[in-house]
Each structure stands twice: as structure tokens, then as C-alpha cells.
C-alpha positions in Angstrom: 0.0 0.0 0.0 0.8 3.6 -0.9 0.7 6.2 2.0 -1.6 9.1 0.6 0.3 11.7 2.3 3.9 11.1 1.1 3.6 8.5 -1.1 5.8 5.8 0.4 5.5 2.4 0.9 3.7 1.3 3.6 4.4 -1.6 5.9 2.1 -4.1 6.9 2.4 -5.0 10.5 2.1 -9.2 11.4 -1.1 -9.0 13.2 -4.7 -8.5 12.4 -6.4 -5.7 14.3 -9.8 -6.2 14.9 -10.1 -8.1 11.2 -8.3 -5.6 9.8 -4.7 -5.2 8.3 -2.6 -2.7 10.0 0.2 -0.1 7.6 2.3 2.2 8.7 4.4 4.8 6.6 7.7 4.4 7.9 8.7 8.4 6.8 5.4 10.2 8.8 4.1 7.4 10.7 0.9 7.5 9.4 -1.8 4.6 9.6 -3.9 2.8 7.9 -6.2 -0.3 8.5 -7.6 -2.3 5.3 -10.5 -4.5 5.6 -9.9 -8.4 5.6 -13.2 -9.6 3.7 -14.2 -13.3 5.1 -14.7 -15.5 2.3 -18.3 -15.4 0.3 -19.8 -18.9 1.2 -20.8 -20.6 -2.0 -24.0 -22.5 -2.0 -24.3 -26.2 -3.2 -24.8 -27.5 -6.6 -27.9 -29.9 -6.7 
């Protein structure tokens, strides 16, 4: 992920927060979460 402010690369920290993916910008410090989406359960063929 791109940081909006300064436009460097982001890095992902290990852990999920709250089912969400945690970046930081390492030049400003800036965060950002992204959702994790749960996969879409598919129904069964007859």
C-alpha cells in the first residue's frame, strides 16, 4: 500500500487488528487499516 500523504511504501504490521490489516508509513508514521473480507460462502450445486 501507498501512503496518501507522502507516497511511500507502507508496511504491513504481522497481526490482524480487529479483522483488519494494519500499515504504517515508515517516513510520517501515518496509519492505515484495510479491511480483511471473510470469504463469500458458496452455495451447493444440486
Amino acid at each position: 500500500m501507498i501512503c496518501p500523504r507522502c507516497k511511500a511504501a507502507m508496511i504491513e504490521l504481522k497481526r490482524t487488528f480487529h479483522k483488519q490489516r494494519k500499515w504504517v508509513c515508515p517516513d510520517c508514521g501515518r496509519i492505515r487499516f484495510q479491511k480483511v473480507r471473510p470469504p463469500v460462502p458458496r452455495r451447493p450445486t444440486r
